[in-house]
MOPAC internal coordinates of N, CA, C and O (Angstrom, degrees):
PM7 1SCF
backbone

  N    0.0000 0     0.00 0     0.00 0    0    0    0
  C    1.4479 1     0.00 0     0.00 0    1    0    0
  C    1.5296 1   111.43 1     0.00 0    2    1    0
  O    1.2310 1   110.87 1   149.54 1    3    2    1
  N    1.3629 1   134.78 1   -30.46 1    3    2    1
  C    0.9797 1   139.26 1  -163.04 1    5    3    2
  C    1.5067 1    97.83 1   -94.63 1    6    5    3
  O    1.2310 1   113.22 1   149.54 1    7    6    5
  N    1.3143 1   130.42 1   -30.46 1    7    6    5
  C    1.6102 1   121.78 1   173.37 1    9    7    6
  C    1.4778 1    98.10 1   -75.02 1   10    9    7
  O    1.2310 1   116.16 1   159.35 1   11   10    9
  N    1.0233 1   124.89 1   -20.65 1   11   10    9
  C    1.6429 1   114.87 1   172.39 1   13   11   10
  C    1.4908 1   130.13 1   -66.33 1   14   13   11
  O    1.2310 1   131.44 1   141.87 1   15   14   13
  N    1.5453 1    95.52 1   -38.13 1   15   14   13
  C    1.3779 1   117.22 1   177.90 1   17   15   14
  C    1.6855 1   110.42 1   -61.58 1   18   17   15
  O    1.2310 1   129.78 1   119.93 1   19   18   17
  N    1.1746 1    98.76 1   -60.07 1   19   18   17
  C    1.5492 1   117.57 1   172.21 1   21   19   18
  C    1.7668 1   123.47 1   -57.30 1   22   21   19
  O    1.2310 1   118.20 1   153.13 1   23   22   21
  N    1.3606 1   121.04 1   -26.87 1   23   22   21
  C    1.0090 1   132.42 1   131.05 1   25   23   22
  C    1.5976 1   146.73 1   -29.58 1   26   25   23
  O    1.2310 1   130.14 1   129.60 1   27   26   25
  N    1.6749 1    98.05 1   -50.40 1   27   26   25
  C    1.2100 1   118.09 1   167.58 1   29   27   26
  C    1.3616 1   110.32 1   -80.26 1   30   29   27
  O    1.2310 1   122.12 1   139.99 1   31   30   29
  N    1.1760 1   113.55 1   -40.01 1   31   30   29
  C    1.7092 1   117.57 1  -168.96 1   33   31   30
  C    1.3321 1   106.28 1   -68.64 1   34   33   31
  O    1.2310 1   122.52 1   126.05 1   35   34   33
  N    1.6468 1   112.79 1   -53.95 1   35   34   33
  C    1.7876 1   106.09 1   148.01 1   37   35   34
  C    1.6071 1   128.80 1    -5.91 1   38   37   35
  O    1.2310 1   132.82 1   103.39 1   39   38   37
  N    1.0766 1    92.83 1   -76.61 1   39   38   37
  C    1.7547 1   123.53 1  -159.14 1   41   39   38
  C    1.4724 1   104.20 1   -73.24 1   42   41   39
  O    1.2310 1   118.68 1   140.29 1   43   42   41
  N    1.5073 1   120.12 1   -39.71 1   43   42   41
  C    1.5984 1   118.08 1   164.25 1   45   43   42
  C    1.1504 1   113.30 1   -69.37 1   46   45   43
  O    1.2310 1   108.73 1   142.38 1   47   46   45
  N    1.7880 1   138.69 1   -37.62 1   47   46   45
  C    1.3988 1   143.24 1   166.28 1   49   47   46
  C    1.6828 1   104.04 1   -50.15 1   50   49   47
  O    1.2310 1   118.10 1   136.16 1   51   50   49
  N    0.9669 1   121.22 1   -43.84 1   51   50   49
  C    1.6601 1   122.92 1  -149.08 1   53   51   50
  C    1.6202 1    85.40 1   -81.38 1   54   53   51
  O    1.2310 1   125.93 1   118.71 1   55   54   53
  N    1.5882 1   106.21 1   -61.29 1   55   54   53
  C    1.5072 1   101.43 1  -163.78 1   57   55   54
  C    1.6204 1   120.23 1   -67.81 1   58   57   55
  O    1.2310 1   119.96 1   172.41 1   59   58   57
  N    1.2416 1   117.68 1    -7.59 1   59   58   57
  C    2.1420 1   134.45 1   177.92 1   61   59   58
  C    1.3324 1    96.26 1   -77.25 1   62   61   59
  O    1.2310 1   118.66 1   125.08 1   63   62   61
  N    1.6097 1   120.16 1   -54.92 1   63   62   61
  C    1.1766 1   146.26 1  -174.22 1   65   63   62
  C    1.6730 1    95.39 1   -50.49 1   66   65   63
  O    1.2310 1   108.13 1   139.99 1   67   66   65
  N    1.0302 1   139.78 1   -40.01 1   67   66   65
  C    1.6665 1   132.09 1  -156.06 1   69   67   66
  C    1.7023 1    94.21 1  -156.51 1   70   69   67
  O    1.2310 1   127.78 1  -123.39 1   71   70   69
  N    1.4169 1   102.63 1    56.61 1   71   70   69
  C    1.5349 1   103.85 1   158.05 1   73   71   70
  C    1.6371 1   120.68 1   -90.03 1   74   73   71
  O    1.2310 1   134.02 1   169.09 1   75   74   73
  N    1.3894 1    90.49 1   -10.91 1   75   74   73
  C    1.4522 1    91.54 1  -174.77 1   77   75   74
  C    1.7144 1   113.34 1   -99.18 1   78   77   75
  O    1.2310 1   135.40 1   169.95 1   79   78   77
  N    1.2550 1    87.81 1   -10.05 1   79   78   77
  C    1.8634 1    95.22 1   174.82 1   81   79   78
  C    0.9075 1   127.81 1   -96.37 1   82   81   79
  O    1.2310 1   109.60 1   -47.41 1   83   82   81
  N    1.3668 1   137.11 1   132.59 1   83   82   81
  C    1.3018 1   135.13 1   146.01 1   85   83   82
  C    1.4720 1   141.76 1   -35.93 1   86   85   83
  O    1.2310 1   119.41 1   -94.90 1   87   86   85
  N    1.2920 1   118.74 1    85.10 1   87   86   85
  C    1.4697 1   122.95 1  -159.56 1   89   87   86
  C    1.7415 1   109.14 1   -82.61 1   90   89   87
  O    1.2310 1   129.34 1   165.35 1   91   90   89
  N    0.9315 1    99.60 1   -14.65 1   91   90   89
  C    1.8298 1   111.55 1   165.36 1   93   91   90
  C    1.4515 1   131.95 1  -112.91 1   94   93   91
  O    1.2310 1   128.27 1  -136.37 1   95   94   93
  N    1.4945 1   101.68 1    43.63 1   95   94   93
  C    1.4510 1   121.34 1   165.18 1   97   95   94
  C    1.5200 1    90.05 1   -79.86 1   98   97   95
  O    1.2310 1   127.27 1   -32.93 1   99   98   97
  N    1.6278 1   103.62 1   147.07 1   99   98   97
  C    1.4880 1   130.38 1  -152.66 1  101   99   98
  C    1.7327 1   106.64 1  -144.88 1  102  101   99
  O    1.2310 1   117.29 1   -44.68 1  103  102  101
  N    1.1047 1   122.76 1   135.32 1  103  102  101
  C    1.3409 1   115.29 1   150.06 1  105  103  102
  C    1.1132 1   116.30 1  -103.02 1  106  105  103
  O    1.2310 1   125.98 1   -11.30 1  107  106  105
  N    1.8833 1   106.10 1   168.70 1  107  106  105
  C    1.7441 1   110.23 1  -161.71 1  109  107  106
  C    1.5113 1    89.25 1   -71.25 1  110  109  107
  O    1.2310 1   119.77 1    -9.88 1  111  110  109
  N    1.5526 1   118.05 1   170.12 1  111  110  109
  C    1.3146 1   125.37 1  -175.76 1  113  111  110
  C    1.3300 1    99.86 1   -68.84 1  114  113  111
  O    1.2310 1   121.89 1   -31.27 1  115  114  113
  N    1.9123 1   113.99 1   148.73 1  115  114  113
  C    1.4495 1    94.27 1  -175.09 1  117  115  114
  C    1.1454 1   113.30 1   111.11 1  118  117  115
  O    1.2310 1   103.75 1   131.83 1  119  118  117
  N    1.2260 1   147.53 1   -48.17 1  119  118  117
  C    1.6552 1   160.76 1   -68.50 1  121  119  118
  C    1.5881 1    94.71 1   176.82 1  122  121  119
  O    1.2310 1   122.94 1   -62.16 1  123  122  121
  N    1.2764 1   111.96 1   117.84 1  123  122  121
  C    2.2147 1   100.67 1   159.58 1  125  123  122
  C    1.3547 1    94.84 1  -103.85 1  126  125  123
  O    1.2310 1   125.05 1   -22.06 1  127  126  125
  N    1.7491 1   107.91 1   157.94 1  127  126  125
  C    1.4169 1   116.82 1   166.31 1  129  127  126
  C    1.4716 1   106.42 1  -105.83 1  130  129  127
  O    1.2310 1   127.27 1   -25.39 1  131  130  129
  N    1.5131 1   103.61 1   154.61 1  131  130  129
  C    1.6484 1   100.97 1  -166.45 1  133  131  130
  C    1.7591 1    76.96 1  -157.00 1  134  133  131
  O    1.2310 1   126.09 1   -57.50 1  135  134  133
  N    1.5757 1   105.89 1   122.50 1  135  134  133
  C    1.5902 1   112.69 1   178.71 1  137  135  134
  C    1.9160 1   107.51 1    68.02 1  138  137  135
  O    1.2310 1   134.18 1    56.60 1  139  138  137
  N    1.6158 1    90.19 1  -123.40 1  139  138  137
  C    1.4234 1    92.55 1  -174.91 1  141  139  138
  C    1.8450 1   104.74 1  -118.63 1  142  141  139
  O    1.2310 1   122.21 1  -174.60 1  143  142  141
  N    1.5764 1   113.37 1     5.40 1  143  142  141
  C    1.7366 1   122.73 1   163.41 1  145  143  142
  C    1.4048 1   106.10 1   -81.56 1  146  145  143
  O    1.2310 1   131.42 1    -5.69 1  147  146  145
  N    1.6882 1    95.56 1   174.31 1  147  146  145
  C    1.3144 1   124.44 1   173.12 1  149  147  146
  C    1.5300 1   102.09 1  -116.29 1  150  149  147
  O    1.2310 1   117.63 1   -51.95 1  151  150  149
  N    1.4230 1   122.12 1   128.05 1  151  150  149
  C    1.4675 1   111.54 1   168.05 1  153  151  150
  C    1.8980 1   110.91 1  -128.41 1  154  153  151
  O    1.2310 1   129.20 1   -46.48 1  155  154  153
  N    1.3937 1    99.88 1   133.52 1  155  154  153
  C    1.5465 1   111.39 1   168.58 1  157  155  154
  C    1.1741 1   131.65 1  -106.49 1  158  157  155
  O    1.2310 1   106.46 1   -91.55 1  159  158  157
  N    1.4520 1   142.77 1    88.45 1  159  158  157
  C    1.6725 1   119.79 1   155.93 1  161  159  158
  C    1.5776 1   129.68 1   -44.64 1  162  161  159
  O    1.2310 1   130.06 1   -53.16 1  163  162  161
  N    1.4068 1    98.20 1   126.84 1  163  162  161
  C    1.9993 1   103.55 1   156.56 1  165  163  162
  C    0.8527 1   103.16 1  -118.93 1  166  165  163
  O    1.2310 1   133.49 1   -66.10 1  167  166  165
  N    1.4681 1    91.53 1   113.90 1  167  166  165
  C    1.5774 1   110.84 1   147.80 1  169  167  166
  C    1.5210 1   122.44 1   -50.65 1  170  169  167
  O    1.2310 1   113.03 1   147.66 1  171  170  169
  N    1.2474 1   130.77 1   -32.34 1  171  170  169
  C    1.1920 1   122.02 1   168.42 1  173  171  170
  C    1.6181 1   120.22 1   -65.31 1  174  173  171
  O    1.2310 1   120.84 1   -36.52 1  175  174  173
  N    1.1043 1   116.01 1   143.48 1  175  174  173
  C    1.5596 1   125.20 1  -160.49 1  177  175  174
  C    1.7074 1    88.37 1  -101.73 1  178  177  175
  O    1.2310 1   134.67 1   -50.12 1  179  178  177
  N    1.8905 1    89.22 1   129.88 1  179  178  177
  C    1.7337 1    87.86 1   173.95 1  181  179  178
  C    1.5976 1    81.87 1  -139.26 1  182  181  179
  O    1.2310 1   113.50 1     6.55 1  183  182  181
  N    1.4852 1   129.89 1  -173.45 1  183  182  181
  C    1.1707 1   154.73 1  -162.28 1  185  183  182
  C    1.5502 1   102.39 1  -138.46 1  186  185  183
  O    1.2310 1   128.73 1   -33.32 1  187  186  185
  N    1.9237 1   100.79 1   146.68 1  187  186  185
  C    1.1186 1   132.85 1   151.07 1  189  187  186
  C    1.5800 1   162.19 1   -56.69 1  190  189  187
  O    1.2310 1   134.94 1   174.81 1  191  190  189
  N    1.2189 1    88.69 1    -5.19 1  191  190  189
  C    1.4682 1   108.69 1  -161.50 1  193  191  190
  C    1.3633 1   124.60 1   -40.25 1  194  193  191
  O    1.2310 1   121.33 1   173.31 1  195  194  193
  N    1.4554 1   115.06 1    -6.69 1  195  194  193
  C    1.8475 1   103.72 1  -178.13 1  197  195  194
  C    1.2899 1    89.89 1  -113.18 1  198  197  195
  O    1.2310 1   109.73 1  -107.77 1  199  198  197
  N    1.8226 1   136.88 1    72.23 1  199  198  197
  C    1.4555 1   130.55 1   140.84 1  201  199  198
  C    1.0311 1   122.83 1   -67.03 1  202  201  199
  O    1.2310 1   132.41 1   -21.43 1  203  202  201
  N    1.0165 1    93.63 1   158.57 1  203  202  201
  C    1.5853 1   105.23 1  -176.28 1  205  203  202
  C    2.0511 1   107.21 1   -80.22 1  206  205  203
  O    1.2310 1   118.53 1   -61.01 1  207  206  205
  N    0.9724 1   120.41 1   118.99 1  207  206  205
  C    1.4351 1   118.95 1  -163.19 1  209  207  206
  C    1.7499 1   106.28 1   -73.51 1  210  209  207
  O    1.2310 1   110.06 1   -69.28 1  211  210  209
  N    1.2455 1   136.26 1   110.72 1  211  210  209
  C    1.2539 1   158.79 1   136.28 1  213  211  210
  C    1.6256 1    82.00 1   124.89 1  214  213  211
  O    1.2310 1    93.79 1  -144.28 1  215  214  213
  N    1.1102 1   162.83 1    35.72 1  215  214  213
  C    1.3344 1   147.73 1   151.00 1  217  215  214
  C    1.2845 1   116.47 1   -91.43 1  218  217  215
  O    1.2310 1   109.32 1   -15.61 1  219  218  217
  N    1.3211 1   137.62 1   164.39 1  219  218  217
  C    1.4771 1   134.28 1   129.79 1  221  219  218
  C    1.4501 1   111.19 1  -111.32 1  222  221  219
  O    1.2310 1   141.95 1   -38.28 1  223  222  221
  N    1.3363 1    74.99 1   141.72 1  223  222  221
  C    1.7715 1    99.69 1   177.26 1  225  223  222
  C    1.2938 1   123.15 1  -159.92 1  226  225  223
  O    1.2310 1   113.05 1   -41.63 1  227  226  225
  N    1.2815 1   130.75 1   138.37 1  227  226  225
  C    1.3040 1   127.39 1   173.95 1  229  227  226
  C    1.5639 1    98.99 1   -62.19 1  230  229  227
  O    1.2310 1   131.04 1   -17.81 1  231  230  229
  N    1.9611 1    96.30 1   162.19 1  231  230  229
  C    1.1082 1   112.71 1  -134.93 1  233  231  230
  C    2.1604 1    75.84 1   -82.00 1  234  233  231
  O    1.2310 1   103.62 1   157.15 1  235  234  233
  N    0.4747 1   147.74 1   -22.85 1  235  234  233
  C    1.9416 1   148.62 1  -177.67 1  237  235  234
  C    1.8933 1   100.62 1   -82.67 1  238  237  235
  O    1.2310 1   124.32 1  -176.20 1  239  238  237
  N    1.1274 1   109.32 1     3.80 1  239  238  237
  C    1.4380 1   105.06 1   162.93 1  241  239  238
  C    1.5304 1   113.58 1   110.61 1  242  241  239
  O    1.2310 1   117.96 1   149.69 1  243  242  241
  N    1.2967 1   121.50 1   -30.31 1  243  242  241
  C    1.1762 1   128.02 1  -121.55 1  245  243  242
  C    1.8225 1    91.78 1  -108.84 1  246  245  243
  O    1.2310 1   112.19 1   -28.59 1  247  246  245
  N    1.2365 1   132.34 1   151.41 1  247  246  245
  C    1.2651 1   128.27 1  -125.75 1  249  247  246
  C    2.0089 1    70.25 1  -108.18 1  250  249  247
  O    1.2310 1   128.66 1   -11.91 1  251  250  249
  N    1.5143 1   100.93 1   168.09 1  251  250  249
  C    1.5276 1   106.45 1   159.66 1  253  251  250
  C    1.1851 1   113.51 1  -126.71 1  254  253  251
  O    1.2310 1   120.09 1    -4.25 1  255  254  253
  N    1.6581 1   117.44 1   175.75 1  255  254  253
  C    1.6666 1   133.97 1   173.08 1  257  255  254
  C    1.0227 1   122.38 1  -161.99 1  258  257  255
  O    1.2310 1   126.78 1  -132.08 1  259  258  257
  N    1.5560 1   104.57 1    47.92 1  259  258  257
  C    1.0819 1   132.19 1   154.91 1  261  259  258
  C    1.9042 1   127.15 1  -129.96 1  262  261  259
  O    1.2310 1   114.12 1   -43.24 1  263  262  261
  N    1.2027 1   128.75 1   136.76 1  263  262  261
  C    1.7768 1   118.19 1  -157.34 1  265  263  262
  C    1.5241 1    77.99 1  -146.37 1  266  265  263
  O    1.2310 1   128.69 1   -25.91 1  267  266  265
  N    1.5759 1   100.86 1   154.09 1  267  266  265
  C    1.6063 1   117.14 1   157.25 1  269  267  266
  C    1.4492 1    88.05 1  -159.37 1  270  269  267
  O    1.2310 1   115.21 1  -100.32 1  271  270  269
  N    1.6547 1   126.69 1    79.68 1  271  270  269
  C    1.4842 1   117.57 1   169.12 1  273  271  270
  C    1.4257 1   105.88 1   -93.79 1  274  273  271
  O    1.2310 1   125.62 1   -26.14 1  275  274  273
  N    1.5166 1   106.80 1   153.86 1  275  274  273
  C    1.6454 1   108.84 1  -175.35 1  277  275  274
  C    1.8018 1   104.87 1   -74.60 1  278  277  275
  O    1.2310 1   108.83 1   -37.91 1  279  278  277
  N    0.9960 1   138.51 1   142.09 1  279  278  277
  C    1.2026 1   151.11 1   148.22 1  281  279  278
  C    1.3911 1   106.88 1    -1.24 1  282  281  279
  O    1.2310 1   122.55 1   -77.35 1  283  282  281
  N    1.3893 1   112.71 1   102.65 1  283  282  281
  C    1.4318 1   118.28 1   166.00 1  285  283  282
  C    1.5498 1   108.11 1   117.62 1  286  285  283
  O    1.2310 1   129.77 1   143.93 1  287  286  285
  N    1.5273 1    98.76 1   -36.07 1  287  286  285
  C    1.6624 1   107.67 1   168.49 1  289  287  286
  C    1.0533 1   130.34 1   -97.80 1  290  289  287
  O    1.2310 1   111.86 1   -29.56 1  291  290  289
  N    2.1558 1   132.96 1   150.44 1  291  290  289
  C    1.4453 1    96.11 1     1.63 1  293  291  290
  C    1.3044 1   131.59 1   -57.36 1  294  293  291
  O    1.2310 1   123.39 1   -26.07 1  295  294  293
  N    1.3660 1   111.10 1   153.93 1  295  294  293
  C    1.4687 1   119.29 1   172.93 1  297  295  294
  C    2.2386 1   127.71 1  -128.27 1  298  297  295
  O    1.2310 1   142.64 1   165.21 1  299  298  297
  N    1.5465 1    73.64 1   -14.79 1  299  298  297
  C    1.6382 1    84.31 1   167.03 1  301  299  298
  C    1.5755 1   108.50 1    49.41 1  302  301  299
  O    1.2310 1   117.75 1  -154.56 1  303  302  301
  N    1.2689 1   121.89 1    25.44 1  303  302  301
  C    1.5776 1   150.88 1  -147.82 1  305  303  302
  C    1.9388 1    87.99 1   -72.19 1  306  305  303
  O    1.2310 1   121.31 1   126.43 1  307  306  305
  N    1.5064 1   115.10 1   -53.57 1  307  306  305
  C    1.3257 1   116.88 1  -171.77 1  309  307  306
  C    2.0059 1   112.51 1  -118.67 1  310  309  307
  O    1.2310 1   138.14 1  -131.44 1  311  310  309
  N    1.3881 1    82.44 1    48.56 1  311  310  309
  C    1.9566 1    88.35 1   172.56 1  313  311  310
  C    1.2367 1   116.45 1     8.60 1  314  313  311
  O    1.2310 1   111.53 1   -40.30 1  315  314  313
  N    0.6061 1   133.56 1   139.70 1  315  314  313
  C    1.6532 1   123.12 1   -20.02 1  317  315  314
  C    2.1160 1    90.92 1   -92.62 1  318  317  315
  O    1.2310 1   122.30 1   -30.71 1  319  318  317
  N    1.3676 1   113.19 1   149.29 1  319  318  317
  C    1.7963 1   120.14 1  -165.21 1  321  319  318
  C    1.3255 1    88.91 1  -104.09 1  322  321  319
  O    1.2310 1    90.13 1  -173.54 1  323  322  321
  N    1.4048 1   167.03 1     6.46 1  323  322  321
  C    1.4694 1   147.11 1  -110.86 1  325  323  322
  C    1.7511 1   104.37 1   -85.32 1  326  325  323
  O    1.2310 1   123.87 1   172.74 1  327  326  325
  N    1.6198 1   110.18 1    -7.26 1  327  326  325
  C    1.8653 1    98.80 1  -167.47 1  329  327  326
  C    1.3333 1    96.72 1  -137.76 1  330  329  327
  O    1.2310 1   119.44 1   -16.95 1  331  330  329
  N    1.4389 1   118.67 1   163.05 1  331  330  329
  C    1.7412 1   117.41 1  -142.71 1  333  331  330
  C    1.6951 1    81.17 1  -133.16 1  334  333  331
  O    1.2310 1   131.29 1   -33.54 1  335  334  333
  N    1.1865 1    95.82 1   146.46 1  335  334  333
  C    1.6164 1   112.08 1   179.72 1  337  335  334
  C    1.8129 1    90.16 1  -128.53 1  338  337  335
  O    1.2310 1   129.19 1   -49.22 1  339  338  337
  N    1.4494 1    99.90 1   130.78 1  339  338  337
  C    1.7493 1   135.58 1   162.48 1  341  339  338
  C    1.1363 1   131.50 1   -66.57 1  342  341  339
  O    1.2310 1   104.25 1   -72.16 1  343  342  341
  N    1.3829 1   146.66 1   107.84 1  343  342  341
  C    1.0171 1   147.86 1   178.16 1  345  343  342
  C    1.4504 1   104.60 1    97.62 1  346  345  343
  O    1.2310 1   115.11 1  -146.25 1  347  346  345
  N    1.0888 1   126.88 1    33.75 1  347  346  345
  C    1.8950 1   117.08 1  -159.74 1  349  347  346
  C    1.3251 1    97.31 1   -74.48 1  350  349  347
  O    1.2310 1   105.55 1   146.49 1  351  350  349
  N    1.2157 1   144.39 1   -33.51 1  351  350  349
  C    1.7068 1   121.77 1   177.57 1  353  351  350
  C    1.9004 1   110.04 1  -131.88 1  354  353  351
  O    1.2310 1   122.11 1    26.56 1  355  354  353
  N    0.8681 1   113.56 1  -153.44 1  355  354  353
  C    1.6616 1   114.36 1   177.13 1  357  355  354
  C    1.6967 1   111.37 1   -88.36 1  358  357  355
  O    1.2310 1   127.58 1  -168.65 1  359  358  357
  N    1.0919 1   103.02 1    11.35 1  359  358  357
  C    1.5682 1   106.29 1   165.96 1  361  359  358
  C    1.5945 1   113.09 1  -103.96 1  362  361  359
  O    1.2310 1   126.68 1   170.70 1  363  362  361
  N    2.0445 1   104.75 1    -9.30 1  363  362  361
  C    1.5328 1    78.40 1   178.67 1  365  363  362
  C    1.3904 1   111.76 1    74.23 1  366  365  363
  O    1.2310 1   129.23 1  -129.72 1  367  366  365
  N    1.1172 1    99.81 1    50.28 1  367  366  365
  C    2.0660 1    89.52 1   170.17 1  369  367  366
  C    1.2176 1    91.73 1  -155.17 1  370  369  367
  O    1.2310 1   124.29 1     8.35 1  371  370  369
  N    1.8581 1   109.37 1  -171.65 1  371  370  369
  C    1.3096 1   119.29 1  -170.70 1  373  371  370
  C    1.4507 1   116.33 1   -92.44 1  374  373  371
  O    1.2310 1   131.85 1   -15.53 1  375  374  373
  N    1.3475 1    94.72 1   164.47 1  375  374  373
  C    1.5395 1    89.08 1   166.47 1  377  375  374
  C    1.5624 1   103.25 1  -153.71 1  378  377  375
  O    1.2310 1   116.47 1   -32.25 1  379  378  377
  N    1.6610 1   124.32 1   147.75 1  379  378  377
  C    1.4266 1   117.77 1  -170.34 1  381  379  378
  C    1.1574 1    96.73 1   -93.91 1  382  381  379
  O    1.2310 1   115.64 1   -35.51 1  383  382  381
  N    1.5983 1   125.89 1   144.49 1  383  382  381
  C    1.9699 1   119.39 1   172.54 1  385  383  382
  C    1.7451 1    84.43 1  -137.69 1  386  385  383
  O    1.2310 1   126.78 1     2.05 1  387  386  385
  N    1.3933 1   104.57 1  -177.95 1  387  386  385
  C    1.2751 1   132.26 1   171.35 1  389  387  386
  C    1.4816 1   117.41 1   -54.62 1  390  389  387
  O    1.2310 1   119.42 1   -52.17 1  391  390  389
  N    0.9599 1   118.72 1   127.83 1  391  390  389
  C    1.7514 1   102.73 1  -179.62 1  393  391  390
  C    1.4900 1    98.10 1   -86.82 1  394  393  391
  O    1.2310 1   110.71 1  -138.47 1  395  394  393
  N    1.2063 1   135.08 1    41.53 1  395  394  393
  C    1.4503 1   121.31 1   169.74 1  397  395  394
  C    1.5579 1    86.16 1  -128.21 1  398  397  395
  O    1.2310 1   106.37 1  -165.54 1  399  398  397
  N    1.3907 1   142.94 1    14.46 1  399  398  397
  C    1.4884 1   132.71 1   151.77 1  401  399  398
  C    1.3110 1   111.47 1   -82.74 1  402  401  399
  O    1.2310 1   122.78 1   -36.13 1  403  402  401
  N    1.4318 1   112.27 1   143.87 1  403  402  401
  C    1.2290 1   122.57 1  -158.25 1  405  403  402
  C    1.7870 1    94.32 1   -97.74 1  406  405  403
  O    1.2310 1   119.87 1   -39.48 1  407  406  405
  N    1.1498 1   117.86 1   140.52 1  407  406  405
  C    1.4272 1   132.37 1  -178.34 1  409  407  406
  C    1.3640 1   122.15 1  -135.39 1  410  409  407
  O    1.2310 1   114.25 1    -6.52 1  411  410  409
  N    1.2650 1   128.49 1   173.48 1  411  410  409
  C    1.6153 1   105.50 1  -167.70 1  413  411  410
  C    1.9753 1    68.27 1  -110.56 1  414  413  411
  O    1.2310 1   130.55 1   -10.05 1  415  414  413
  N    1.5307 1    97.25 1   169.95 1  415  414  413
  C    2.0589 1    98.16 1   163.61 1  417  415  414
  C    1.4515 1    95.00 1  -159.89 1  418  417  415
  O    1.2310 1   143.20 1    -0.36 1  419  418  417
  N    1.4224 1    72.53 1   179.64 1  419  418  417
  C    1.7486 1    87.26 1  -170.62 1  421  419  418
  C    1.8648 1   102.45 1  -119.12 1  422  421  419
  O    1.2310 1   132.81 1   -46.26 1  423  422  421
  N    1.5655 1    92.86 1   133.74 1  423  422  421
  C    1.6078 1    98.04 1   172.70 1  425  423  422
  C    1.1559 1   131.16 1   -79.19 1  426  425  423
  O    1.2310 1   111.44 1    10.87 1  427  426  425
  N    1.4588 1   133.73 1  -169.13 1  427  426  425
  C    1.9090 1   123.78 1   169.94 1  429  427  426
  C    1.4888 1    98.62 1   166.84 1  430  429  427
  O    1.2310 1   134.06 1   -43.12 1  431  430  429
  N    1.6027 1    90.41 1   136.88 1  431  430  429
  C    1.2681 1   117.97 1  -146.49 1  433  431  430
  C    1.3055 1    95.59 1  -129.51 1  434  433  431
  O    1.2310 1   117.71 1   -31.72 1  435  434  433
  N    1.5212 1   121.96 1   148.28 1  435  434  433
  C    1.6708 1   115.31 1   170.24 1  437  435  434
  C    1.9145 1    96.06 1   -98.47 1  438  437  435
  O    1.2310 1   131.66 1   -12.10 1  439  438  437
  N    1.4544 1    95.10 1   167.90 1  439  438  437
  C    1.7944 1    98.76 1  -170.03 1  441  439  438
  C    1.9429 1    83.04 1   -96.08 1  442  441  439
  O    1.2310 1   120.10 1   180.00 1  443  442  441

């Protein structure tokens, strides 16, 4: 009886505790949730082509302040570089390429 009680007392704390939340936020099928986003990889490789020319920015506009470029980059190596590819070697860092190379990416969505 007393693990029951305690059970309940649980279950009334948890549910007071998150009346105001949505406990059945969902991503579309397909989709992992991580925090309060939705994130997708494609594997299919598509291209960039409407960057913004000498800026970075994530692809929704919005400025960043955060960098991990590999040593040496940017380098603007094949004119014009305007979009940054992730993970480019076993260090995990950036690298700037052409936004007309096709790459696979990953999407993200707020719930």
């Amino acid at each position: 009886m007393a693990v029951l009680r305690s059970f309940l007392l649980l279950f009334m704390i948890f549910s007071m505790g998150n009346a105001g939340v949505d406990l059945f936020l969902k991503c579309p099928t397909g989709w992992t949730i991580f925090g309060l986003r939705c994130y997708k990889h494609f594997s299919q490789p598509a291209n960039r082509i409407t960057a913004e020319d000498g800026q970075w920015l994530w692809s929704d506009g919005t400025a960043y302040d955060y960098t991990k470029w590999c040593s040496g980059e940017p380098n603007n190596h094949h004119r014009p570089e305007n979009c940054l590819e992730i993970n480019n070697s076993h260090n995990r860092c950036w690298n700037d390429v052409p936004c007309s190379y096709s790459k696979n990416y990953v999407c993200v969505m707020d719930l």
